[in-house]
N, C-alpha and C positions, 0 to 999 in steps of 0.2 A: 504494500500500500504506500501507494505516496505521499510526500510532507504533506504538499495542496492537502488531501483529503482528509489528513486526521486533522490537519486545524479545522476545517469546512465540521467535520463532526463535533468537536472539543466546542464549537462556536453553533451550533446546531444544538449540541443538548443542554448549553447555558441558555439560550433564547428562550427554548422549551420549558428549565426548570422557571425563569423568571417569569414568565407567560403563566406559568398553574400557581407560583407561590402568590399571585394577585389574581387568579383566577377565583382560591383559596378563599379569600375573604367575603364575611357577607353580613350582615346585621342578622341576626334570630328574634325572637319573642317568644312570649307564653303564659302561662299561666300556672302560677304555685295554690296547691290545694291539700288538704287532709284529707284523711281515708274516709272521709263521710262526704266529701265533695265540696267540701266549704271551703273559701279560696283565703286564703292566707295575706295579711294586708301588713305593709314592711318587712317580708322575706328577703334576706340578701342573698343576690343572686350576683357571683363572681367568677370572671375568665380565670383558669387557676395559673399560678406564676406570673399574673400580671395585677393590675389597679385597674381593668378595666371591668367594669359592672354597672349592675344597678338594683332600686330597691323595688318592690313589688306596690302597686300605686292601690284605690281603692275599691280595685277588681280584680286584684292578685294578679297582674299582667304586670309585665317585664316588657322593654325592648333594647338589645344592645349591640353597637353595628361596630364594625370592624373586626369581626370573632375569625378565627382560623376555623376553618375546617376539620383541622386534625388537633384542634382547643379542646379543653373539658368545661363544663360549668359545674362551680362550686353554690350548691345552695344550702341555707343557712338559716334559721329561726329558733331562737329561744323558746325549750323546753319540747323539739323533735330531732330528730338524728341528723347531722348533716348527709346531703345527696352529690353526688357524684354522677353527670353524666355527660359521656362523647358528644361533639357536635357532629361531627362523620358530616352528611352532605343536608341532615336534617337544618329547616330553618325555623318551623313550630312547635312549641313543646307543651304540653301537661305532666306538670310534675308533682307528684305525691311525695305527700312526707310524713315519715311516721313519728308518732309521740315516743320522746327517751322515756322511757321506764324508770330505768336509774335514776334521771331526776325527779321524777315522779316520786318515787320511793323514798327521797330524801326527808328526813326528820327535821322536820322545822319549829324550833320555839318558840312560843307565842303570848308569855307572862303567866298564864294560869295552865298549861297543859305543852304537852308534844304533839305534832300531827306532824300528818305526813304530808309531802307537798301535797299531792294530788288533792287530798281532802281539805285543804284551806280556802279558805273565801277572802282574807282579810290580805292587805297590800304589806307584804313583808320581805325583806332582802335580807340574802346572808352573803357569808364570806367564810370560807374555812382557816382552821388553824397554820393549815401549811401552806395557805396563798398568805399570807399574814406576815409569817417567821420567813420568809421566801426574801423581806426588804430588809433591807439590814438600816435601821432605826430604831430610835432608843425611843419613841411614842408610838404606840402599837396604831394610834388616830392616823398619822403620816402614811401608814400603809392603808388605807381604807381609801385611800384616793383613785377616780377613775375606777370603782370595785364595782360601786353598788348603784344601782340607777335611785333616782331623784334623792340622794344625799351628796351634798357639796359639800368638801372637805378642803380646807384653806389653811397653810401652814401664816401665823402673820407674818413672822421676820425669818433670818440666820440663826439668831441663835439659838444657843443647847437650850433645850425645852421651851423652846419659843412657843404661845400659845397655838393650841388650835383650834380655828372654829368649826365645829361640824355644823351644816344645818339641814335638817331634812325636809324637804319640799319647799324650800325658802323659811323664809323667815316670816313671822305672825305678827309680831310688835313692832313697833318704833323706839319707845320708851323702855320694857321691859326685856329682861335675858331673853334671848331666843335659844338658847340652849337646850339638847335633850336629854331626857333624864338615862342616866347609865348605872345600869344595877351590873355587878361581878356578882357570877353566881346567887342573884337573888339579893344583894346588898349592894347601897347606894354607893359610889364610887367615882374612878376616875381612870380611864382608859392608860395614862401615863403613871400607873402606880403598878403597871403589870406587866411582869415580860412578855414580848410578842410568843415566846415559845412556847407557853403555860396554855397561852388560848387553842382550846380544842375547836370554836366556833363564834360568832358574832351575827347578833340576828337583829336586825332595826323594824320596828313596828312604826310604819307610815301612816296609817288611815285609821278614821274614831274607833271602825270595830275592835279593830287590835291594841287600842293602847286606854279602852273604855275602863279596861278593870284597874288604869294606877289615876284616873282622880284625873285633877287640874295641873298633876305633873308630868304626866303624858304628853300635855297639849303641846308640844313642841315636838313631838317625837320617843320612842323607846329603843335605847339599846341596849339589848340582852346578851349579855359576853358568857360563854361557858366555858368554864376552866376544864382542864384535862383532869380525870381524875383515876385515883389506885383501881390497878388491874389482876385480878387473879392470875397466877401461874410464877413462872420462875424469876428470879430474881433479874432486872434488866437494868443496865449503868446506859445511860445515852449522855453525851456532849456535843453541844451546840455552840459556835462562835462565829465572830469576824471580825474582822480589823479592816479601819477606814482610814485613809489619808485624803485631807481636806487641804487645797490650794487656790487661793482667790487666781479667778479666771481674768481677771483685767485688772490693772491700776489707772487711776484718772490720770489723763494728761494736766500738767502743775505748768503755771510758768515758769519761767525762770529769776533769780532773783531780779534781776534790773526791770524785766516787767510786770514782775509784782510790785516793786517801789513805784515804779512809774506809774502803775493801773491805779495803786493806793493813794498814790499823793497827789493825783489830778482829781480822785472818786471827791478827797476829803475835803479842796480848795471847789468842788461845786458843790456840795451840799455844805458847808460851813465856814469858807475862807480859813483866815488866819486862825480862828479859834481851833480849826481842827488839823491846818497843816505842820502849828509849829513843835505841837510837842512830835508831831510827824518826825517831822525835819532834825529835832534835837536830838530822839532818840538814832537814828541812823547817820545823822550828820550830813545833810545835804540842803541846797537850798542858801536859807540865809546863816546855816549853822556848818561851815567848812572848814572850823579850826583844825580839828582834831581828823580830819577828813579833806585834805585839800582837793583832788580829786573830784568828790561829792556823789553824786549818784555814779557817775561813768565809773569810777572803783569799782561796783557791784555786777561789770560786765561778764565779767570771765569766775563770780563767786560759784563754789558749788552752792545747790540748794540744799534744804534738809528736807527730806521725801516725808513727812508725816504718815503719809497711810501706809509705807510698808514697817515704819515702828508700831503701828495700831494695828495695821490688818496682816497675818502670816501664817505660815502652812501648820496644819494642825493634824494630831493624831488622835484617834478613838478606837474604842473596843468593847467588846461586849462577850459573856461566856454565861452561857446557859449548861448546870447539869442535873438532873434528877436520874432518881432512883426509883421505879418502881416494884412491886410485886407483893405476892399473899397466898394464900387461902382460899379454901370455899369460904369459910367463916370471918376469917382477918385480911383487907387489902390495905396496903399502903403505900403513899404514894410522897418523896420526897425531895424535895427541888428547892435550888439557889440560881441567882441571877443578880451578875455584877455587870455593872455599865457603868463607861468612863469617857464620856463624851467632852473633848477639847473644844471651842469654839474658835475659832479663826480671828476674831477681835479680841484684846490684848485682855488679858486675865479672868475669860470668860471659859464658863467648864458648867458641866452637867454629870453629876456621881450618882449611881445608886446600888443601893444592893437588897434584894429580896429577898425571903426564905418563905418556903410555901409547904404547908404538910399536910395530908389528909392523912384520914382513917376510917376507915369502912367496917363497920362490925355488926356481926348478923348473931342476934344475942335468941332467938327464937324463930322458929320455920316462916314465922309474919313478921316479923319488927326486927329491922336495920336502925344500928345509931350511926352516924357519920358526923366527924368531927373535919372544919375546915379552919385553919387558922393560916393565915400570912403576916408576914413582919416588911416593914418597908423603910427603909434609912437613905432618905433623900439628902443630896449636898449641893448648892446651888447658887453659882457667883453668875452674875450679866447685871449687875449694878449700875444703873441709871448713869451714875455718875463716870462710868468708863467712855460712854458718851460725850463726856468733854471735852476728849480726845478729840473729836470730830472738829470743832472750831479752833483748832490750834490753826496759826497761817501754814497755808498749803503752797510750795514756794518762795519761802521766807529764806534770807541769809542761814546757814549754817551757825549753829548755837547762837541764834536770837533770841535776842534778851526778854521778847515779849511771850517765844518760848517758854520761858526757865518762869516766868512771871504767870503763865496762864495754870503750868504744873503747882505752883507755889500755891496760886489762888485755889485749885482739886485738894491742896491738905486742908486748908483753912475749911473746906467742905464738909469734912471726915474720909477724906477719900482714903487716906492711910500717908503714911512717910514715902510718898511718891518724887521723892528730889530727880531719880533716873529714873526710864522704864522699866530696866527690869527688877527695880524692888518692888514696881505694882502688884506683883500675886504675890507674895508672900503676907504682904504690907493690908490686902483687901479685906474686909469683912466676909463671912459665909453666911450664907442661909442654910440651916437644917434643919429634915422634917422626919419626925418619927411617925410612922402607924403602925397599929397591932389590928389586924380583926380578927374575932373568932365566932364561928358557927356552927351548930349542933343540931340535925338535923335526927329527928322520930320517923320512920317511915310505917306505914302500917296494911301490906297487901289483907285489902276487903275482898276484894275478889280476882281471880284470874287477870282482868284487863284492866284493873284499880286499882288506882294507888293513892296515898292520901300521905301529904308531909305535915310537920308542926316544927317550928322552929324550937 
């Protein structure tokens, strides 16, 4: 065969491929439905390995153009199985989808009882314990973000234990907390007094029916956190941790000294003249004050600056170690867990400590009647003092060891900020905050019948 003919082919079967790979393409449609025939309304329906899709409108119809022929469509809806199907040369489709089981079956808490999903009526979200402990954060709140639909979870600031607001369905007041009430296993509480590894489950009660039986302190919402508890069988040690390195993503751009003097002493000669330029001028020596400065400002061309926010803001280390112990009996279960958190904050003597110890005990003292004892211990430690914040109006850009520096630090003792003459005696030098709690619970269980159970605190 000759050259000519194998290029004429080589050029022949690329024409050809290019010719079918846009032959290939085509828009599809159809319609998403359950096995009763009832059509499915925002079903996501996706080209798989791409972003190209769509959602199912308020006919359970789809259309979506550009699809390959040899594409799959991923389809998708909360609380049925995902479908998988070829586009091959088809362009309309009916697609069945069948109900998950599994989550079906899933046990959902509700304040007064357990059910199973399937059986619930009332608008409830959960989040399991190992989607939870999956984030590595010292407020178990932090991880509920993006989990649960209509709860908006907002961390306020940076810092270690920076509040968080949870709200669920928005917010109800203007004037009053909007906060929702959060019971720990059945006691009033606080999502950041617990290790994320402890929680077995978190379940938030949305709508009246579900939060009717706690009062007027429902009315914002309920979250029902369940702790993990002692397990019969053999003795089991688990360990949980991580270790976090924090490093500020940017630094502000700062002027330089000379056009920080210049920006400052033109600011202060229009909003105040001489009243505000000369002690200006005195302290730097510029202006009408060039004794000691002959020079005068042009000196400050070539000064280093003093970078303020990288003495205030710096790379931080944290960590966290989760271990418990369980095991028991038919008769005895026990269940024993510590958790230490040591959270750095990236702003200068700012830290977040804790350490938890959590116990159960399960004892079945009669073929009907369980007592169960739950107590945890909680030793909070907690520096982000207002007054570390003063740091912030120190001059950004200012001469190297300015005086107004040394004068702004000076003014943060007379505060109580501590013997802050240098930065780094600020953390030793700072005040702490710490919180103790103890709670303990004891629990009567009393099986009435086969599918009945009755507690009393």
């Amino acid at each position: 065969m000759s050259k000519n003919k194998i290029i004429l082919l080589v050029l022949s079967f690329l024409m050809t491929s290019i010719w079918n790979t846009y032959a290939q393409v085509a828009t599809v449609s159809g319609v998403v439905q359950d096995k009763s025939g009832e059509t499915i309304i925002g079903a996501n329906v996706l080209v798989k390995g791409t972003a190209n899709g769509a959602i199912t409108d308020l006919n359970g119809k789809f259309t979506i153009s550009g699809v390959s022929t040899n594409g799959t469509l991923v389809v998708t809806y909360i609380g049925y199985v995902s479908k998988e199907i070829a586009v091959k040369n088809q362009t309309n489709f009916i697609i069945t989808l069948e109900e998950d089981s599994r989550a079906l079956e899933e046990v959902v808490v509700i304040g007064y009882q357990t059910v199973k999903r399937k059986d619930l009526t009332g608008s409830v979200a959960s989040v399991s314990g190992k989607q939870i402990a999956a984030m590595p954060v010292a407020n178990a709140a932090q991880a509920l973000q993006g989990k649960l639909s209509g709860v908006n979870v907002t961390t306020q600031d940076g810092r270690p234990d920076a509040t968080v607001s949870i709200r669920v369905r928005g917010g109800g007041s203007i004037s009053q907390s909007n906060d929702p009430l959060v019971l720990i296993d059945g006691v009033s509480g606080s999502l950041n007094d617990i290790s994320a590894d402890l929680i077995e489950s978190i379940d938030v009660l949305k709508d009246a029916s579900s939060t009717a039986i706690y009062g007027a302190r429902g009315a914002n919402g309920v979250i029902l956190v369940t702790t993990k508890g002692a397990k019969e069988g053999r003795v089991v040690v688990s360990y949980n941790g991580y270790m976090k390195y924090n490093t500020p993503t940017k630094y502000l751009d700062a002027l330089d000294p000379y056009d920080y003097l210049a920006y400052t002493w033109a600011s202060g000669a229009s909003v105040g003249g001489n009243s505000y330029t000369e002690p200006f001028e005195k302290l730097y020596g510029i202006g009408r004050y060039t004794t000691t400065n002959p020079n005068g400002i042009e000196s400050y061309r070539n000064m280093k600056a003093d970078n303020i926010q990288k003495k205030v803001y710096d790379d931080s280390f944290s960590h966290n170690h989760d271990l418990s112990i369980t095991g028991g009996t038919e008769k005895t279960k026990v269940l024993f867990a510590v958790n230490y958190t040591d959270e750095d904050g990236m702003k200068l003597a700012s830290y977040y400590k804790r350490a938890n110890v959590s116990l159960k005990v399960n004892q079945k003292i009669a073929k009907n009647v369980d007592i169960s004892l739950d107590t945890r211990y909680t030793n909070t430690m907690l520096f982000t003092s207002a007054k570390v914040s003063q740091l912030n109006y120190l001059p950004q850009g200012a001469p190297e060891k300015d005086r107004r520096t040394i004068a702004m630090v000076e003014k943060m003792d007379e505060l109580g900020f501590g013997n802050c003459s240098n930065y780094g005696e600020c953390q030793a030098a700072c005040p702490k905050g710490i919180t103790l709690d103890f709670i303990a619970k004891m629990n009567r269980d009393y099986a009435v019948a086969k599918s009945r159970q009755i507690a009393t605190h």
